[in-house]
C-alpha positions in Angstrom: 164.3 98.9 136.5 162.4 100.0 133.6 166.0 102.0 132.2 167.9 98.6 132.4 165.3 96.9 130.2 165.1 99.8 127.6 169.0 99.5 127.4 169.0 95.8 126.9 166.3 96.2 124.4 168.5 98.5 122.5 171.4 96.5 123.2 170.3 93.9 121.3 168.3 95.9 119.1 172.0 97.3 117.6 173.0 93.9 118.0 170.8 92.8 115.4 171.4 95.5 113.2 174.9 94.8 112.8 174.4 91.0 112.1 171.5 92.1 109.7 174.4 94.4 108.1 177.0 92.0 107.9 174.9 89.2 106.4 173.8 91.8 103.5 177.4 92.8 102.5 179.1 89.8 103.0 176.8 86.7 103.3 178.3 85.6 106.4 176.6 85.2 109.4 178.3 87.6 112.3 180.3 85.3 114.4 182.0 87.2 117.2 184.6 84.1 117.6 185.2 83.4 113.8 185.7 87.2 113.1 188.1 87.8 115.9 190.2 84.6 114.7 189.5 85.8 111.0 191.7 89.2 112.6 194.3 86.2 113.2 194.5 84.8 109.4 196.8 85.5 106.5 193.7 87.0 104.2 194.6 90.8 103.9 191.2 91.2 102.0 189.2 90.1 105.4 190.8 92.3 108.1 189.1 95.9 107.1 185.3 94.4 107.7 186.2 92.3 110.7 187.8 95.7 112.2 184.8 97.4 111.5 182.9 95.3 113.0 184.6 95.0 115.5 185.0 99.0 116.5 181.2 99.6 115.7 180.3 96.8 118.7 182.8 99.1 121.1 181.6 102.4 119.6 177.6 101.1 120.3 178.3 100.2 123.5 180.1 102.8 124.4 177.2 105.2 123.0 175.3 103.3 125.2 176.9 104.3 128.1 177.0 108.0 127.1 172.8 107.9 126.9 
C-alpha cells in the first residue's frame, strides 16, 4: 500500500516537473492533447519539443517501472 502511494507521489511529482519545464522554455502550458495534435501540424519548428516531451513522459514512466 504504502509503495503504490510513494509511486503516485512521484508520478506526479515528474509530472509537474515536466509542465514546470515546458512552461519555462516555451511559455506554453503542457497540454498532452494539444502537443500530440501539434505532432499533427505543418510547423517543422514545433515537432523537436513536442517529441521530447513526449519520450521523456514514456522514459519516466518507464523508469518508474524499473524502481
Amino acid at each position: 500500500m504504502m509503495e503504490s502511494i510513494l509511486m503516485a507521489i512521484a508520478g506526479g511529482a515528474l509530472i509537474g516537473l515536466a509542465v514546470s519545464a515546458v512552461l519555462l522554455v516555451s511559455g506554453r502550458i503542457a497540454g498532452i492533447s494539444a502537443i500530440i495534435g501539434g505532432l499533427l501540424s505543418k510547423t517543422p519548428t514545433e515537432v523537436p519539443w513536442r517529441l521530447t516531451f513526449l519520450f521523456g513522459l514514456l522514459a519516466g514512466g518507464a523508469g518508474l517501472v524499473v524502481l
